[in-house]
TORTI-792952 format. One line per 10 residues: number of its first residue (from 1); for each residue z, x, y of C-alpha. Coordinates in nm, 3 decimals, padded with zeros to 5 digits. Each point is the difference from the previous one (the first is absolute). Last residue first. Layout:
! TORTI-792952
NUM> Z:X:Y | ...
! end
This chain:
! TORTI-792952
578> -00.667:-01.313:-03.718 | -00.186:-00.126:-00.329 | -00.388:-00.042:00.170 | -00.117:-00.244:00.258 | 00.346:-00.147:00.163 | -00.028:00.243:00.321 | -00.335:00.090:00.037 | -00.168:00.304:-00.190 | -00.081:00.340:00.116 | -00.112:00.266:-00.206
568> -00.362:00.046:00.066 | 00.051:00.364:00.139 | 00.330:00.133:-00.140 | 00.244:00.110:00.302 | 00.095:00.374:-00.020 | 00.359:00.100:00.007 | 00.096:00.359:00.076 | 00.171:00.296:-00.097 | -00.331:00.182:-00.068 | 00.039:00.100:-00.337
558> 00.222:-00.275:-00.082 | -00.206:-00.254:00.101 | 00.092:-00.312:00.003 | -00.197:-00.281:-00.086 | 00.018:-00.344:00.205 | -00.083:-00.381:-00.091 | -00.024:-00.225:00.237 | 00.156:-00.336:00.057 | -00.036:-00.338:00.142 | 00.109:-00.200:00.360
548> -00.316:00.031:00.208 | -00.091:00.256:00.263 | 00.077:00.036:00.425 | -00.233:-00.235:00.119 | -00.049:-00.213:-00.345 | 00.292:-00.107:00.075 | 00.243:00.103:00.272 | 00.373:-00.053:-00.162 | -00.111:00.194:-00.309 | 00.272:-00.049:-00.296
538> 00.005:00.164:-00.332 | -00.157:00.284:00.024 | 00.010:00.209:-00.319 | -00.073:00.386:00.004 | -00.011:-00.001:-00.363 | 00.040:00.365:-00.192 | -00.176:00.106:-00.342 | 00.138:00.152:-00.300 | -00.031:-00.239:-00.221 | 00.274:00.029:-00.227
528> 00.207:00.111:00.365 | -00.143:-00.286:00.190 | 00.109:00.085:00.350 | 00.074:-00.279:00.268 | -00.021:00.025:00.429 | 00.049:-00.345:00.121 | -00.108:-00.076:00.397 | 00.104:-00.301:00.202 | -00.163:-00.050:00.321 | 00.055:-00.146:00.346
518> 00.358:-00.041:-00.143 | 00.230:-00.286:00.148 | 00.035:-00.197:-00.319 | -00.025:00.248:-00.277 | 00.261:00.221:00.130 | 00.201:-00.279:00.092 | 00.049:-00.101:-00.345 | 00.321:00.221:00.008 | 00.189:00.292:-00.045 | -00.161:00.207:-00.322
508> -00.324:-00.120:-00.056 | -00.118:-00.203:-00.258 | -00.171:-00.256:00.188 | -00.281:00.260:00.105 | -00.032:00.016:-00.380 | 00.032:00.293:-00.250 | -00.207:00.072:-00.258 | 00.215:-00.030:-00.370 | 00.126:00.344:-00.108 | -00.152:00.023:-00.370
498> 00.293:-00.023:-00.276 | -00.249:-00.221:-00.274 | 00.252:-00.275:00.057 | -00.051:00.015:00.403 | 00.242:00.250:00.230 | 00.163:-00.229:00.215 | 00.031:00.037:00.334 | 00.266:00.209:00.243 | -00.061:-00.116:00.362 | -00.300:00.164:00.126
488> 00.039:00.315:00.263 | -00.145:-00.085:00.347 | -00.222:00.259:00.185 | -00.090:-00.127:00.382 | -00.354:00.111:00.142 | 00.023:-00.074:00.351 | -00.326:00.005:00.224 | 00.027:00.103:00.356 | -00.176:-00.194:00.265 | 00.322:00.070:00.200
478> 00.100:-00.351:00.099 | -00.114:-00.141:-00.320 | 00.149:00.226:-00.216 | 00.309:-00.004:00.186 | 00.036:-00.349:-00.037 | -00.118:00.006:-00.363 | 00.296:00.265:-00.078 | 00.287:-00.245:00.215 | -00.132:-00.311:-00.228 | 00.039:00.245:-00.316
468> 00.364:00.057:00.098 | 00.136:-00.376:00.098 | -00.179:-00.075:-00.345 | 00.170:00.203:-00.233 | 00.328:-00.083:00.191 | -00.050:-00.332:00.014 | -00.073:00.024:-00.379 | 00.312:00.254:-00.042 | 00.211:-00.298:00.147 | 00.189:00.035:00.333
458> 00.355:-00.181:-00.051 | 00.171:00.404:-00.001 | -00.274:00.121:00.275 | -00.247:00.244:-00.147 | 00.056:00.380:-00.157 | -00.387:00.148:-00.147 | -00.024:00.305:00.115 | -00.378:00.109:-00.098 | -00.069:00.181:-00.357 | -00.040:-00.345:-00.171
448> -00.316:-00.017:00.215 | -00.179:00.243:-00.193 | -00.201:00.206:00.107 | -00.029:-00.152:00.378 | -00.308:00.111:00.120 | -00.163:-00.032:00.358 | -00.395:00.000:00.127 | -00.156:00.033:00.310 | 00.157:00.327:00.137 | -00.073:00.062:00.322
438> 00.146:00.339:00.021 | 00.279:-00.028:00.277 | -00.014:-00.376:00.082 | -00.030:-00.115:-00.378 | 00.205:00.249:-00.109 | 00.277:-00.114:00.227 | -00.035:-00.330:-00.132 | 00.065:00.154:-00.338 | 00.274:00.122:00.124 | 00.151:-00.317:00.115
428> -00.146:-00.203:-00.317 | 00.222:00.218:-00.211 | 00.322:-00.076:00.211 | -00.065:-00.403:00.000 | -00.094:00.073:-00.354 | 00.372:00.104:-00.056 | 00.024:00.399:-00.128 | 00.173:00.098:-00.241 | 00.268:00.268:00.155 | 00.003:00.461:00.045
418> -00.318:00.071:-00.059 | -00.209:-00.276:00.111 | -00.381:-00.064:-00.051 | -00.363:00.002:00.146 | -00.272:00.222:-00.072 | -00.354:00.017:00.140 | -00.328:00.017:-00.106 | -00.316:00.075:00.206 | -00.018:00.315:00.154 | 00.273:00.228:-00.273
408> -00.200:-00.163:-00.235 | -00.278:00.224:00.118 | 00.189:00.315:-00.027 | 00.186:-00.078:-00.270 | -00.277:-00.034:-00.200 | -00.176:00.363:00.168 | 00.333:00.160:-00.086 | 00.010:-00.159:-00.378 | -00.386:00.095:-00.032 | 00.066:00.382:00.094
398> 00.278:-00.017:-00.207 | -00.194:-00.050:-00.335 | 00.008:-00.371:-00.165 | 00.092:-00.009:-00.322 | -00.267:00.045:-00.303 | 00.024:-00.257:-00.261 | 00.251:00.019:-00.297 | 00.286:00.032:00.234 | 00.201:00.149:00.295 | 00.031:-00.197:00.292
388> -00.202:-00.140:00.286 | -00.285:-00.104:-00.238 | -00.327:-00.066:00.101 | -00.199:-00.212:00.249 | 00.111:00.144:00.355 | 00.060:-00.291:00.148 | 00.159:-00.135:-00.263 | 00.207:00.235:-00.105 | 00.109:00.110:00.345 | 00.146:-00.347:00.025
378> 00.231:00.039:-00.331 | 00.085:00.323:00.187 | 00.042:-00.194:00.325 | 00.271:-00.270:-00.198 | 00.165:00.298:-00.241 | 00.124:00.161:00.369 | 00.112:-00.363:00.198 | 00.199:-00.127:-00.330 | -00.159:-00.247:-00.225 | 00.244:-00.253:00.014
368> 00.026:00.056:00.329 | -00.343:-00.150:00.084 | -00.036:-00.080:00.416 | -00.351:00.127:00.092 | -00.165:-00.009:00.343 | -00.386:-00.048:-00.068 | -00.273:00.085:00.217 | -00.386:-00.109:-00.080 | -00.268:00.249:00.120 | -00.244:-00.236:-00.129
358> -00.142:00.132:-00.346 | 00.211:00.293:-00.020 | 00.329:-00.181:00.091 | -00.126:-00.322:-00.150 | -00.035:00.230:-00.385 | 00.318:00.188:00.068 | 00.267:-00.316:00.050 | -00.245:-00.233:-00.311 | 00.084:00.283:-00.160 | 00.402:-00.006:00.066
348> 00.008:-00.372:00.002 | -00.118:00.026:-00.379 | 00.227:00.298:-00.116 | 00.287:-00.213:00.167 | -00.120:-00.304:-00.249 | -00.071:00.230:-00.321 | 00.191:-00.196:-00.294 | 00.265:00.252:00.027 | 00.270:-00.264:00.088 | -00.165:-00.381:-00.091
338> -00.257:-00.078:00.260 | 00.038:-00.131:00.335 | -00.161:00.027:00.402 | 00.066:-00.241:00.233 | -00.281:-00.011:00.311 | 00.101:-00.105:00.400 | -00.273:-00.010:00.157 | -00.081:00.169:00.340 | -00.303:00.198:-00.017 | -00.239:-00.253:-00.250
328> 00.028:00.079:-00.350 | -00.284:00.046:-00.313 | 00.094:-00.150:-00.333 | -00.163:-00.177:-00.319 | -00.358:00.118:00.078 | 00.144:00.320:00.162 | 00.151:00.126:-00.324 | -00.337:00.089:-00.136 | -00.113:00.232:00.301 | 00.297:00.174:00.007
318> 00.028:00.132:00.338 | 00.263:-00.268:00.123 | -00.240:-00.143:00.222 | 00.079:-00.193:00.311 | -00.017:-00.373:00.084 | -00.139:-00.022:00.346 | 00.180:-00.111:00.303 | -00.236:-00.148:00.267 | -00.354:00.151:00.100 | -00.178:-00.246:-00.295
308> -00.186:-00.280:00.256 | 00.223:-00.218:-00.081 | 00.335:00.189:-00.031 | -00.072:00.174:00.341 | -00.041:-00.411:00.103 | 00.314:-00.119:-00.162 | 00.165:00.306:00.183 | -00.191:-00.057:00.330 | 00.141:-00.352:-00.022 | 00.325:00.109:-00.099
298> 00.210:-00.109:00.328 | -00.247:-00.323:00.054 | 00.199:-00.121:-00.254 | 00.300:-00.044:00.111 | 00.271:00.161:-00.069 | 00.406:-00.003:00.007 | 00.268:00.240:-00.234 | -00.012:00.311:00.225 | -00.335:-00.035:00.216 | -00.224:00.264:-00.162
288> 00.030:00.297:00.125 | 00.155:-00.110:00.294 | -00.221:-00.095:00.274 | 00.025:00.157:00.346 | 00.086:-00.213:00.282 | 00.187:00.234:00.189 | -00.248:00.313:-00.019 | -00.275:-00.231:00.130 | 00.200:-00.089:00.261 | 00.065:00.313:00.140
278> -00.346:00.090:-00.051 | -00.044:-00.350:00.229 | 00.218:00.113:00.268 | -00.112:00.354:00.012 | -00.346:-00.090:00.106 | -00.307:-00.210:-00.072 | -00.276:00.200:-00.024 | 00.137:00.366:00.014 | 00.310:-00.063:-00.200 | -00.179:-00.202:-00.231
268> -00.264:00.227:-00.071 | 00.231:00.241:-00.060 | 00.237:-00.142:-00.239 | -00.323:-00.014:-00.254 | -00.344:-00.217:-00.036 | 00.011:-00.318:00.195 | -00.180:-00.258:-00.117 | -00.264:-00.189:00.214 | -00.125:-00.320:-00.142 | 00.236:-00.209:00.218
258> 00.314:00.231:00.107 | 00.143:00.165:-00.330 | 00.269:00.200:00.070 | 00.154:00.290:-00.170 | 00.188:-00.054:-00.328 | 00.330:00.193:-00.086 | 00.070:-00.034:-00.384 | 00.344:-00.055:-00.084 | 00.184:00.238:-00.287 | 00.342:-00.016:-00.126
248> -00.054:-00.205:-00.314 | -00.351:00.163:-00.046 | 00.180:00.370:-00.109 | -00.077:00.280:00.195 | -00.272:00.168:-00.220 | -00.185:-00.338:-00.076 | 00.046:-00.117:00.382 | -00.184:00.319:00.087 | -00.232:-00.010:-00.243 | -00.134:-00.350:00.109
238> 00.021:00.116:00.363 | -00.258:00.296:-00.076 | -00.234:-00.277:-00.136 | 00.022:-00.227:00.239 | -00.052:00.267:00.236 | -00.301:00.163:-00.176 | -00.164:-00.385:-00.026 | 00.055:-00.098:00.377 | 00.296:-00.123:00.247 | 00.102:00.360:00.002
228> 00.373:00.062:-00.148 | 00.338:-00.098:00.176 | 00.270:-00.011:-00.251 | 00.347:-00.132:00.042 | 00.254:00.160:-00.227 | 00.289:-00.165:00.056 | 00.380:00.206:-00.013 | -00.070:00.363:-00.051 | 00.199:00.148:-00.225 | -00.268:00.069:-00.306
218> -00.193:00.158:00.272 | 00.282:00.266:00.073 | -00.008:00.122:-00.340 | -00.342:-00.008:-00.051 | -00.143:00.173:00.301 | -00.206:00.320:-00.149 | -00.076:-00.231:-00.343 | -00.140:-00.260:00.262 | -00.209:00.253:00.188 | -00.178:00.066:-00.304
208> -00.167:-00.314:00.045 | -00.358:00.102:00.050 | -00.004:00.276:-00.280 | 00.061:-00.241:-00.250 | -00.356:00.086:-00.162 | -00.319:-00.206:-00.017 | 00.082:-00.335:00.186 | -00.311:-00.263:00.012 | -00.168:00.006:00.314 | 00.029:00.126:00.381
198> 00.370:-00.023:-00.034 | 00.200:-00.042:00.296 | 00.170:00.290:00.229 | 00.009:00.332:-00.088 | 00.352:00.111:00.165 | 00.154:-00.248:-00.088 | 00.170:-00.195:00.274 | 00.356:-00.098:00.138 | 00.155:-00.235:00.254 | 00.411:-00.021:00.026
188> 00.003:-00.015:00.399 | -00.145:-00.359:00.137 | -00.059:-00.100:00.334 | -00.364:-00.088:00.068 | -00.048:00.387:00.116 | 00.111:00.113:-00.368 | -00.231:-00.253:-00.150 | -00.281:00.137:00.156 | 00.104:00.394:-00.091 | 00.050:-00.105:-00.343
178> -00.394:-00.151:00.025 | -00.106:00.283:00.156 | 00.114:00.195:-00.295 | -00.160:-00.150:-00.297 | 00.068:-00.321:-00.247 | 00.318:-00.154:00.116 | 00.350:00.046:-00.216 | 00.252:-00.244:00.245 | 00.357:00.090:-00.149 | 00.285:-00.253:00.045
168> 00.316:00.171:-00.003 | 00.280:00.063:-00.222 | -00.018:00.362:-00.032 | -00.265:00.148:00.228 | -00.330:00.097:-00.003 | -00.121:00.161:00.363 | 00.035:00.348:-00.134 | -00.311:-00.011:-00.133 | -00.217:-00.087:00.277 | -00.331:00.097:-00.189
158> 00.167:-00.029:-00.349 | -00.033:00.295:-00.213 | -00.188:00.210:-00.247 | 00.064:00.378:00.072 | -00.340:00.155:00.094 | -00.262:00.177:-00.190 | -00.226:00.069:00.293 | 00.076:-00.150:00.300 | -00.166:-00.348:00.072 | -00.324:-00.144:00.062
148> -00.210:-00.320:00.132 | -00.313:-00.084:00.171 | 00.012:-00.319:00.220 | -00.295:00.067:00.205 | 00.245:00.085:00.278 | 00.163:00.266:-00.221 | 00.324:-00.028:-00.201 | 00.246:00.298:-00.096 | 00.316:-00.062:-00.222 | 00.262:00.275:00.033
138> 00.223:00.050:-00.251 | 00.369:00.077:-00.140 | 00.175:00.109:00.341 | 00.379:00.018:-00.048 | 00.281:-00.222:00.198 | 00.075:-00.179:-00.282 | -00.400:-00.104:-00.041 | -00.236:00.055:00.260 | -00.353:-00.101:-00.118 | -00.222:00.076:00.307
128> -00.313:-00.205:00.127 | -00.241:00.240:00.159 | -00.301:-00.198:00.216 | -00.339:00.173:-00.007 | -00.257:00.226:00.134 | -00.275:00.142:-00.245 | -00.050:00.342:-00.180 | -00.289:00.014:-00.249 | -00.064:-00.136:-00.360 | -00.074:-00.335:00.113
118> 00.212:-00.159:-00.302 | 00.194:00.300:-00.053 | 00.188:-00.014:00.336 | 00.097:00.328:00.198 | 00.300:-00.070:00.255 | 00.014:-00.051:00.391 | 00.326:-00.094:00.136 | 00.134:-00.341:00.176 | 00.347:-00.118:-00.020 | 00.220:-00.235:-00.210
108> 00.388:00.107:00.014 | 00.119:-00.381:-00.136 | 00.173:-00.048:00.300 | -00.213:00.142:00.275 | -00.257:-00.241:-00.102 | 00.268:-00.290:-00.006 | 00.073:00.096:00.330 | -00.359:00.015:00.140 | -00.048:-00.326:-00.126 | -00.180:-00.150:-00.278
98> -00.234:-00.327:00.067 | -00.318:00.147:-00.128 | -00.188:00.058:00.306 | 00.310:00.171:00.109 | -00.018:00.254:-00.282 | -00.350:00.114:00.113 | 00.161:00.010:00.353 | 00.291:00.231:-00.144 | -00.297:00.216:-00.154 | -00.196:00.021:00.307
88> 00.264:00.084:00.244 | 00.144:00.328:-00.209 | 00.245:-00.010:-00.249 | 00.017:00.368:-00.128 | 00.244:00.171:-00.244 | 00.160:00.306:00.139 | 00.156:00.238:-00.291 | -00.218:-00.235:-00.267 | 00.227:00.037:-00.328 | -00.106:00.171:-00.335
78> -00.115:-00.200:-00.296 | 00.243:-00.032:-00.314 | -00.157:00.075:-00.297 | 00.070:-00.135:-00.313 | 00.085:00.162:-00.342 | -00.016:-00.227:-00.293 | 00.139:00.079:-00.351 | -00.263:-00.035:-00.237 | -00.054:-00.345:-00.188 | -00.302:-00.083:-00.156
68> -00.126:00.412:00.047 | -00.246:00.082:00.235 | -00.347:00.004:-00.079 | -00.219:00.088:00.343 | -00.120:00.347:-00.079 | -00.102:-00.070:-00.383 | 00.195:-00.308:-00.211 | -00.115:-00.344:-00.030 | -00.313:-00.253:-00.113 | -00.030:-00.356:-00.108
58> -00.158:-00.250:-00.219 | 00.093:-00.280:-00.260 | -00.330:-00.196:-00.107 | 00.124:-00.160:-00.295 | -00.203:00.183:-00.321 | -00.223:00.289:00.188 | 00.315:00.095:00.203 | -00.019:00.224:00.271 | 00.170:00.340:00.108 | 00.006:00.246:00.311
48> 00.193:00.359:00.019 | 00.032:00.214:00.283 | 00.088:00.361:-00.102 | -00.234:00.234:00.207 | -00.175:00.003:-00.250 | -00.056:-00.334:-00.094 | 00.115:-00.212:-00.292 | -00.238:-00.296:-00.105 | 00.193:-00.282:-00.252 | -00.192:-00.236:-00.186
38> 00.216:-00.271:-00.212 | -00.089:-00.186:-00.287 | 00.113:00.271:-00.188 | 00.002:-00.268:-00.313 | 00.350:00.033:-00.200 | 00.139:-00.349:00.060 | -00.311:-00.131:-00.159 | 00.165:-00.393:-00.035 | 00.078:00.061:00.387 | 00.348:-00.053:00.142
28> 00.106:00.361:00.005 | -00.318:00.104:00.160 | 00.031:-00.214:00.291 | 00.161:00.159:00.323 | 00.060:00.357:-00.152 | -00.319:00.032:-00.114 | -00.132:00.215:-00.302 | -00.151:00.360:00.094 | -00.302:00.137:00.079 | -00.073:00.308:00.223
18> -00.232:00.133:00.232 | 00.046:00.343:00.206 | 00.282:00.267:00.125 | 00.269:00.077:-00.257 | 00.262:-00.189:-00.027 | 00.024:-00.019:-00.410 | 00.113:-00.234:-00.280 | 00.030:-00.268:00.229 | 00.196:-00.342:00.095 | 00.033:-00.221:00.288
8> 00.294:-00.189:00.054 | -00.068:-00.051:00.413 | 00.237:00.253:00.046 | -00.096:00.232:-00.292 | -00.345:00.011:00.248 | 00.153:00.196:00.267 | 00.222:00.200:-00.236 | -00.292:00.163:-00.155
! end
């Protein structure tokens, strides 16, 4: 069934009951790479659920609720109130929360009486509406017991929408009220989400679909200056923000702290202390961090997150083996190299599908070499675990090459130029957009010999080299957003016996630089007499954190089109002959 060919399930039949079959997630890096380690229950009605015995991987889809990865949305636009009402109690119920009558008026808020899950009855409340070039999108209904709903399957957009606007500072607060508070202090271009903060970790993307909706004006606005809850959730909704919008642009709007008592949102403020000291607030907001200055009180809570483990943690790769020599932290800047066909871009590519189903990881994809068409075949491959093409082993049907494309269609993304070669200040454009639209979290450049590469007449290609990898980690580190660059070696020597020679991260084509300002330095070498792979890191900035320098070996598979890390195989760089 196509439900479970999207998480790269296989069976010989559909038919309702129990089933065994090998895992997706770890049977190709298992010695017994054949053992239906994994249980799969269809129902009748269609649902399906699975578990593995071996690592633990669960999950169910399909029945009423399955809807394809990716089906072309159709939202609903709610209907207009003919005579919206405002009566005494609602405007004084505003009042007691420093909004005006006017600003009321202005943002179309009324009272209306709507059904609410949570008490499973009808119930008074307060109608926020999402007006968006002139159309209503939602309606967002609160109660006084601070119950919540919208419309049913509505477009996702900005409460206030049409407030962003090119070259202008653009407050992003937390909820409604707090728009409408920082409206009556003075200020026009305020926006919300329409589901707030976080109550915990992040499940889906659903939260900051908004941002896709917007993304062309957002990526005009001038600062970004966010005004999230003085709590966890708002911290944590702010952190995303500035991820999405880029951390050089963004300032973080604190409320005030008056003895022990801190206050919680723009509210608060406006009600205990006024319009004065939001405006304030809203002045003295800190950038993101201070361009170029600190102190250290500025990463306390960092040090402390890091402390106590809630700070950046080094993330798998999905291949168990390789993740003693090399896990990354969102942000670094990795070189990739292996001699041409060695298996590097095959490498990134797994690692691409194994963090997108292990983590929901997004990846926008620059590899011209490969062309955009070959590239998501080569991907389909993998996901799907056999053959795209014609061959000794069984291809893959069409039903599995819809159902790949279908979920790479959610979670990888292509960048390139038709009609010029790109300059990295062009590729790291779109790929900021990518970041905003789909939060992506990951970028590839395949290969970097592929990017424009004029300079300044006295300007040597080392500057050059290093002018360009400087602008990568910047984005990288203001996006969160790991780049993964691809650099051909130099030409070596072939040794006596004719065997390519492993390449070093000095050996790169350009300059030294690539060594010097990497996070981490990855080889990718095949053995042809031996037939075995190396995925060979040679340089780990955050050690042990993030791996030690050594190497691992990997097997392909040419059944499955994959490589599987060999349990036992990793040795430390200067142990064994590589």
């Amino acid at each position: 069934m196509g439900a479970l060919a999207e998480h790269g399930i296989r069976l010989k039949s559909d038919n309702p009951g129990n089933h065994k079959t090998t895992c997706p997630e770890c049977s190709s890096s298992r010695k017994n790479k054949r053992d239906q380690c994994l249980s799969v229950t269809i129902e009748s009605e269609g649902r399906a659920v699975w578990l593995c015995h071996h690592c633990g991987w669960a999950g169910g889809s399909g029945g009423p609720e399955y809807r394809p990865v990716r089906e072309r949305r159709v939202y609903k636009k709610p209907e207009r109130v003919a005579a919206p009402q405002r009566p005494d109690k609602l405007i004084a119920w505003f009042a007691k929360r420093g909004i005006s009558r006017a600003v009321v008026e202005k943002f179309g808020v009324y009272k209306t009486r709507q059904w609410f899950p949570q008490t499973e009855k009808d119930e008074d409340c307060i109608a926020f509406p999402y007006e968006w070039e002139a159309v209503l999108r939602n309606v967002k209904y609160r109660t006084a017991d601070k119950n919540f709903r919208q419309e049913k399957d509505p477009e996702p957009v900005f409460f206030n929408a049409d407030s962003i606007a090119e070259g202008q500072d653009l407050i992003i607060a937390e909820g409604e009220i707090d728009v409408m508070s920082f409206v009556e202090a003075g200020f026009q271009h305020v926006v919300s989400l329409p589901n707030g903060a976080p109550s915990g970790p992040e499940t889906s993307d659903k939260r900051y679909e908004p941002f896709a909706t917007h993304w062309e004006k957002l990526q005009k606005v001038s600062r970004v200056l966010i005004a999230g809850d003085m709590d966890g959730p708002g911290e944590q909704l702010s952190q995303e923000i500035a991820r999405r919008m880029g951390r050089d642009r963004s300032y973080r709007v604190r409320m005030p702290q008056l003895g022990d008592v801190q206050c919680k949102d723009a509210n608060e403020c406006l009600v205990e202390y006024g319009a004065e000291l939001l405006r304030e607030c809203v002045g003295q907001a800190d950038p993101w961090p201070i361009d170029g200055l600190h102190d250290v009180e500025n990463f306390a809570l960092e040090v402390m997150d890091l402390y106590n483990g809630k700070g950046p943690q080094p993330l798998s790769t999905g291949f168990m083996e390789v993740d003693k020599a090399f896990k990354y932290i969102p942000g670094q800047f990795i070189a990739v190299t292996g001699i041409p066909n060695h298996g590097k871009s095959r490498v990134i590519d797994q690692i691409a599908i194994q963090t997108g189903r292990r983590r929901d990881e997004k990846w926008a994809m620059f590899s011209p070499e490969t062309g955009e068409a070959n590239h998501i075949a080569d991907l389909c491959e993998i996901w799907a675990g056999h053959p795209f093409f014609e061959g000794p082993t069984p291809r893959m049907g069409p039903g599995d090459v819809s159902a790949g494309l279908a979920w790479l269609n959610e979670r990888i993304f292509m960048l390139g130029a038709v009609e010029h070669t790109p300059s990295i200040d062009w590729l790291l454009e779109r790929a900021r957009a990518a970041v905003i639209r789909y939060g992506v979290t990951n970028l590839v450049i395949d290969p970097y010999n592929e990017l424009e590469a004029s300079r300044p007449e006295k300007q040597t290609e080392t500057e050059f080299v290093s002018q360009l990898i400087s602008k990568c980690k910047k984005f990288g580190k203001h996006h969160g957003c790991t780049v993964w660059m691809v650099i051909h070696p130099t030409k070596l020597r072939s040794s006596d016996d004719g065997k390519d020679p492993v390449p070093g991260l000095y050996d790169l084509a350009g300059s030294a630089h690539w060594r010097n300002k990497a996070d981490a330095g990855l080889v990718v070498y095949r053995d042809y007499e031996k037939g075995v792979s190396f995925l060979i890191a040679k340089k780990i900035r955050r050690q042990p954190m993030c791996g030690r320098p050594g190497s691992v070996k990997l097997e392909f598979i040419g059944a499955d089109r994959r490589f599987r890390d060999i349990d036992g195989s990793y040795k430390q760089l200067g142990t064994d002959g590589l």
